[in-house]
Each structure stands twice: as C-alpha cells, then as structure tokens.
MARSEKE-147075 format. One record per residue (C-alpha): residue number from 1; y, z, x; residue in one letter. Coordinates in pm, 1 decimal, always signed. Last residue first. Layout:
<marpas>
{NUM, {Y, Z, X}, 'A'};
...
</marpas>
This chain:
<marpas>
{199, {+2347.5, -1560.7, +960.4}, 'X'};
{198, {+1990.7, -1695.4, +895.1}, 'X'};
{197, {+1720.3, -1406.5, +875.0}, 'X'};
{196, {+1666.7, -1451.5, +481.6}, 'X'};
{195, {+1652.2, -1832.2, +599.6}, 'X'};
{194, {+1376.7, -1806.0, +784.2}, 'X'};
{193, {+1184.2, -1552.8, +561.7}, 'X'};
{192, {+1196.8, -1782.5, +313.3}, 'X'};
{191, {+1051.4, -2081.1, +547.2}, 'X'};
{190, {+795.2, -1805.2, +656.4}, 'X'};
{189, {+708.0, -1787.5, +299.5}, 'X'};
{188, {+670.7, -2138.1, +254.5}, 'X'};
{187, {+419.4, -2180.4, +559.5}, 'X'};
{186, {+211.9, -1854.0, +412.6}, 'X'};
{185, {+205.6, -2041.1, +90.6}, 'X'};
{184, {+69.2, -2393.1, +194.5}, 'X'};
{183, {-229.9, -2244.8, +383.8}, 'X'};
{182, {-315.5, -2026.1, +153.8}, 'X'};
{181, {-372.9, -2319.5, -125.9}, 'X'};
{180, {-529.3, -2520.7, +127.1}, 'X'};
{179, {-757.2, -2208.4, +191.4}, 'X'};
{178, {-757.2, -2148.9, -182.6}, 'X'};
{177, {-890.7, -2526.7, -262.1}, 'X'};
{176, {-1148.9, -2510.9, +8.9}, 'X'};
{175, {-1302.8, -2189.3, -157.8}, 'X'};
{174, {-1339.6, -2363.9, -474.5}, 'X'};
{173, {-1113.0, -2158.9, -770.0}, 'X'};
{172, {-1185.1, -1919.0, -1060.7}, 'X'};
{171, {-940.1, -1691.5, -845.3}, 'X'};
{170, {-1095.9, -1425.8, -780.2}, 'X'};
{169, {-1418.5, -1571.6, -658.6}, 'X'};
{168, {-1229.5, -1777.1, -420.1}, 'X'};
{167, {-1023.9, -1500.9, -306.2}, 'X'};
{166, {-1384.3, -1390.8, -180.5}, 'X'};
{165, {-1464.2, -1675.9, -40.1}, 'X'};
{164, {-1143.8, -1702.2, +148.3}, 'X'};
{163, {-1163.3, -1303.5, +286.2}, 'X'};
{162, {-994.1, -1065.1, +118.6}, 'X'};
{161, {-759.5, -829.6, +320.4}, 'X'};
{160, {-551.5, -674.3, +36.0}, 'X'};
{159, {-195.5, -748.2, +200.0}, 'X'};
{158, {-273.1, -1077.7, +374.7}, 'X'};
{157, {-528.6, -1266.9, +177.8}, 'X'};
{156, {-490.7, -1108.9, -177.3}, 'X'};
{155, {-135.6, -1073.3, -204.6}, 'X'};
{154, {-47.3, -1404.6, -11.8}, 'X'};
{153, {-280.2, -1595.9, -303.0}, 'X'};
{152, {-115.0, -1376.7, -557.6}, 'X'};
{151, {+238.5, -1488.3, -405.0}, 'X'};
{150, {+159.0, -1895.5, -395.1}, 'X'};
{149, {-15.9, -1894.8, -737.0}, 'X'};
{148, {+269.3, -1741.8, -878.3}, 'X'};
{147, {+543.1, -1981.5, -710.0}, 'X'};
{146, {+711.3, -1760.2, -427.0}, 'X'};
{145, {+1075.8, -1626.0, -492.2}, 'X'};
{144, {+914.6, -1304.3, -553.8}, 'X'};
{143, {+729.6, -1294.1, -237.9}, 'X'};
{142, {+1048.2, -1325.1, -28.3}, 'X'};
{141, {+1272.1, -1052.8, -261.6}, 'X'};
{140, {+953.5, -847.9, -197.0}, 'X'};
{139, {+953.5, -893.0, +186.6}, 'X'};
{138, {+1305.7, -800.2, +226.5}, 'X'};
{137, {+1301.9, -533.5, +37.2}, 'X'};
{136, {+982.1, -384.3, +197.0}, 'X'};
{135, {+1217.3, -443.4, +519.8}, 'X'};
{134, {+1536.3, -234.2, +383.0}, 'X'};
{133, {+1274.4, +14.2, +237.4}, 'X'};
{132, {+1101.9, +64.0, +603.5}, 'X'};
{131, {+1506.2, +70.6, +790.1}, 'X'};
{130, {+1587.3, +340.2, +529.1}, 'X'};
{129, {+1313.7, +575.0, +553.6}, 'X'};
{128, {+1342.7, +554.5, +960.9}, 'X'};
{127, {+1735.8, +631.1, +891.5}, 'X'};
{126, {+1573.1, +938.2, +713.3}, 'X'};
{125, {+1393.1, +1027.5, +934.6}, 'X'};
{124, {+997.0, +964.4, +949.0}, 'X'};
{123, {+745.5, +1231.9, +832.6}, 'X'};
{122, {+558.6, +1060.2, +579.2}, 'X'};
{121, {+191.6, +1195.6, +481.9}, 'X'};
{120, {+414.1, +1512.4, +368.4}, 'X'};
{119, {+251.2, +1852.2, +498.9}, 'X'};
{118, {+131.2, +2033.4, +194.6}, 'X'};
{117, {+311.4, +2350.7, +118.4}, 'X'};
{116, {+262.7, +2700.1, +306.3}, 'X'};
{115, {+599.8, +2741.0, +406.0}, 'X'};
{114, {+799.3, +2678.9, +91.8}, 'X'};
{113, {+1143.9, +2791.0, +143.4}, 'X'};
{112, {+1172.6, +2604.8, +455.1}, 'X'};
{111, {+1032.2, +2317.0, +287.7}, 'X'};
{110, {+639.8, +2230.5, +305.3}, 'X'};
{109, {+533.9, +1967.3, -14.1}, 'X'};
{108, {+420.8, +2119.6, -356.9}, 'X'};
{107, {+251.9, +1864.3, -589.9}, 'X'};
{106, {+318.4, +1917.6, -938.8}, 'X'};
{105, {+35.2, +1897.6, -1191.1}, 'X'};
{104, {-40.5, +2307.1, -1159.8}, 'X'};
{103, {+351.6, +2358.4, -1262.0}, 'X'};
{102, {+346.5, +2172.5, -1571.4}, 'X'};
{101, {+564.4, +1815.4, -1520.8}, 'X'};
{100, {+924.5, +1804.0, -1678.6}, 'X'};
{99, {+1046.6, +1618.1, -2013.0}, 'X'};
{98, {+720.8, +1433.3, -2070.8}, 'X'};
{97, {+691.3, +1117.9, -2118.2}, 'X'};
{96, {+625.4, +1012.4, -1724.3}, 'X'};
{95, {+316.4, +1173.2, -1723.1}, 'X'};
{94, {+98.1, +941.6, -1846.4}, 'X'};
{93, {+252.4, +653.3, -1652.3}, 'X'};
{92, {+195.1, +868.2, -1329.3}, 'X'};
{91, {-151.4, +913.3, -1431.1}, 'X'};
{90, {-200.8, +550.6, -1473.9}, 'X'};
{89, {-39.2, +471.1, -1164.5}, 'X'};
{88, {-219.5, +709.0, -950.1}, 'X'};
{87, {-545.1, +593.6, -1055.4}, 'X'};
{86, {-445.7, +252.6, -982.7}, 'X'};
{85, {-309.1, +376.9, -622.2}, 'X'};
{84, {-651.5, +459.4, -548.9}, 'X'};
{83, {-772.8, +184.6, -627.0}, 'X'};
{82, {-609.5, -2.2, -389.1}, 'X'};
{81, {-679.6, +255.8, -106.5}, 'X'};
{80, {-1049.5, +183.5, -187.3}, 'X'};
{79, {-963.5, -150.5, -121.3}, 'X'};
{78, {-759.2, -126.3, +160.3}, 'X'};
{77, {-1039.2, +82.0, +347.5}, 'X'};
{76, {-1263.0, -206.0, +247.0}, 'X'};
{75, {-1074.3, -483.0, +405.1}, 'X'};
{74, {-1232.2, -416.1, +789.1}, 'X'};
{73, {-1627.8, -360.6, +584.9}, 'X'};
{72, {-1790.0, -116.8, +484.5}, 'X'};
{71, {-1622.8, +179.9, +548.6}, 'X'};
{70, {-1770.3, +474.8, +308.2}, 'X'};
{69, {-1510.8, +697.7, +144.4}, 'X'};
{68, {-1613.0, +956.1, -105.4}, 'X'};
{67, {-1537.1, +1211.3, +205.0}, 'X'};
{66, {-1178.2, +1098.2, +229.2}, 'X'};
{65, {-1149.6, +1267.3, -96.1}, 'X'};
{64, {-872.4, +1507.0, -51.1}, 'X'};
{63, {-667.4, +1242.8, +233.4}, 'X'};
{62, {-714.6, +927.1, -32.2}, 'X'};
{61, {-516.7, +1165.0, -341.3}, 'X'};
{60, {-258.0, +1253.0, -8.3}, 'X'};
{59, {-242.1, +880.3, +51.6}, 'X'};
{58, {-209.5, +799.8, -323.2}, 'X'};
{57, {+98.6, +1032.8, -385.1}, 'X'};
{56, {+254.9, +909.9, -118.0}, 'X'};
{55, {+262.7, +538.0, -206.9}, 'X'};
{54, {+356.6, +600.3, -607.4}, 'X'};
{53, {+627.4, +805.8, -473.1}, 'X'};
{52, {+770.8, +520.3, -227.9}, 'X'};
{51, {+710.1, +296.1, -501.3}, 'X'};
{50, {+956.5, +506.7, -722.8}, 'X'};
{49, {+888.0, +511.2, -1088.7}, 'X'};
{48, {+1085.0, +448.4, -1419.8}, 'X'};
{47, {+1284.2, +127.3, -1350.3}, 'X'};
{46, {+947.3, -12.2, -1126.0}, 'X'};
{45, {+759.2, +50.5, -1486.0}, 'X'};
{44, {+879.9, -214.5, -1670.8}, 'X'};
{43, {+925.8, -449.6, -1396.7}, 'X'};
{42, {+559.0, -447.9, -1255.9}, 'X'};
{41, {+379.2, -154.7, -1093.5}, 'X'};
{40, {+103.3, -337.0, -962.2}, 'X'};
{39, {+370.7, -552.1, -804.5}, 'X'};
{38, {+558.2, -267.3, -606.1}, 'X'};
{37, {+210.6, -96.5, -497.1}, 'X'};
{36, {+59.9, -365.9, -381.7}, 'X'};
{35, {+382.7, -407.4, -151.9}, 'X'};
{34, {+359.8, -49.5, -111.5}, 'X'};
{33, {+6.8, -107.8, +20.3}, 'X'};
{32, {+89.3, -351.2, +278.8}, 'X'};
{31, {+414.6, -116.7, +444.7}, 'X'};
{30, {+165.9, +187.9, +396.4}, 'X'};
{29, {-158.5, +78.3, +556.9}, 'X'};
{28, {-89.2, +135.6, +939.4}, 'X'};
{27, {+171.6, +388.5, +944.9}, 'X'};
{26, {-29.1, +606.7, +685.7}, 'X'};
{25, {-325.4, +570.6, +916.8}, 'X'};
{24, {-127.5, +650.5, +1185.2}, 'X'};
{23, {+5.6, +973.6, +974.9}, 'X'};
{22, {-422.2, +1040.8, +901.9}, 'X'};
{21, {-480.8, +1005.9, +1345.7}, 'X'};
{20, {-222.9, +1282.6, +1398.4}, 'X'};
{19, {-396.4, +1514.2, +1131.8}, 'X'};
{18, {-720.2, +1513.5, +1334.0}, 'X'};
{17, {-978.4, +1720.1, +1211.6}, 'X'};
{16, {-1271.0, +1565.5, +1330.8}, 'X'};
{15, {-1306.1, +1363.5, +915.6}, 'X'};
{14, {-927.2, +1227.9, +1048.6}, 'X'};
{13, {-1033.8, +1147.6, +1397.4}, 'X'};
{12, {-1374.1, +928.5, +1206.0}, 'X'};
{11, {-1092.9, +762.4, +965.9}, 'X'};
{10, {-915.7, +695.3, +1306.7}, 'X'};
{9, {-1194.3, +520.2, +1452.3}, 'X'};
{8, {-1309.7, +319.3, +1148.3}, 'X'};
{7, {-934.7, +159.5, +1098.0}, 'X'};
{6, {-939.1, +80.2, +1478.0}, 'X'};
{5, {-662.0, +341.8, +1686.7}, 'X'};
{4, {-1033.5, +499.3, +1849.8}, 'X'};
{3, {-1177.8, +176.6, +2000.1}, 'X'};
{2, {-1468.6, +3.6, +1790.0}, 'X'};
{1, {-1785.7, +36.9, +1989.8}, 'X'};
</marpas>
C-alpha cells in the first residue's frame, strides 16, 4: 500500500476532502511544473505573463476536475498537470489582448474584503515567495546555459518524469543513446550549479 504523502495517497486525501493534502500537492509539483511552465511559455510570451500566474491558475483548473484524473502511472499526475498548463496558456494568450478581463473570466481569490473567494493553492509568505523564485531562477539560468539537446533531455527525465524508453520515443532517438545522452547532461548541470554556488 502506497503511504498517504505518495502522489496516489494525497490525490485519494484530496477526493476525502482534504484541502491540507491539495497545498502538499502544490508543494510537491509546483517548483517542476513552473520550470515546464517557464519554457512552454518561451521569450515572447514570458514578457507578457507571469509563471507564477500561469502555475496557479493550472492547479486550481487541476483542483475542479480532479475527478477526470485517473493515476496511472508515478509520471502521470505530471502529465495531466502538463496539459493542463497548455490549456491555460492558450487561454491566457487569448486573453491577453484585451484591455481588462470580463468579470465571469476573472478568478476571485479570499481577501478581507472578499470573504467567500477561492482559497489560493499558495499560501507561503512573502519571503517564502521570494526564496521559491530566487531558486526557480537559479535553475532556469542553469538549464538555459545547457546545449538544447542537453536541457530537453533534463526536461523530460527529471521535471516531466518520462522514463528512458519513453524519452526515446520522443526524441526520434535509441533508448541507449538518450541514457548516455542523460547521463552527460545531468553531470553538466551539476557542474553549473557548482559554480552558481561558488563565492
């Protein structure tokens, strides 16, 4: 039986009820998927949106239809998430145009002045805030310094959860080659992240 902080056991606390077990969730997936997030959103459209939007936006779309959700698999919560955040993209993209949002489009989060608002997914201070965005930082400026190959091969290993093969499959490439290939880019990111650290 898989123990109740597992992906599966907290997506069974959150269908019980359990609000606590949806923020670990969050805790768990967000720092991966606003990675995603960042390069899904490319340069263009990084100067017109906010990851940390982008990221909310598709945990509270993933909390109303947590029902659609079947776990398959330990990557296929990310998945789904993934897609998710596609959705979100392309409706944030439509949006963006217009001068100001129609009222029904907006989301309304709780405020003093707005008591019966959704809760916000993300409830840490705002030093909290800061630390997480210093450290997505951090991590982006090491994956963009990566060779392409290198940084989609990190993407879909370690943030998406894809296994070799199915990298592999992705990639047009034999499942030796991306393992090598894998391999060679997690060593040169640590090297970046090395000397990031380095006084």
């Amino acid at each position: 039986m898989l123990p109740p902080t597992s992906t599966f056991g907290l997506l069974d606390r959150v269908r019980e009820g359990d609000e606590e077990a949806f923020s670990l969730l969050f805790r768990k997936y967000s720092p991966r998927l606003a990675v995603l997030i960042h390069y899904k959103l490319g340069p263009e459209m990084r100067s017109r949106l906010e990851v940390e939007d982008i990221l909310q936006e598709t945990f509270f779309a993933a909390h109303r239809r947590l029902e659609q959700f079947t776990y398959r698999s330990p990557g296929s919560f990310m998945s789904w998430l993934a897609r998710i955040a596609d959705h979100v993209i392309v409706d944030a993209a439509r949006f963006h145009g217009r001068q100001k949002r129609q009222p029904e489009e907006m989301l309304s989060l709780r405020t003093e002045s707005n008591p019966r608002g959704a809760e916000g997914v993300n409830s840490l201070t705002p030093s909290r805030i800061l630390v997480r965005r210093e450290r997505l930082q951090q991590v982006l400026e090491a994956l963009d310094a990566l060779p392409e190959d290198y940084r989609r091969v990190i993407l879909l290993a370690r943030v998406m959860g894809l296994s070799t093969q199915e990298i592999a499959e992705q990639m047009g490439r034999p499942r030796e080659n991306v393992a090598v290939l894998l391999h060679r880019a997690v060593g040169r990111l640590r090297q970046l992240a090395h000397k990031s650290e380095a006084p």
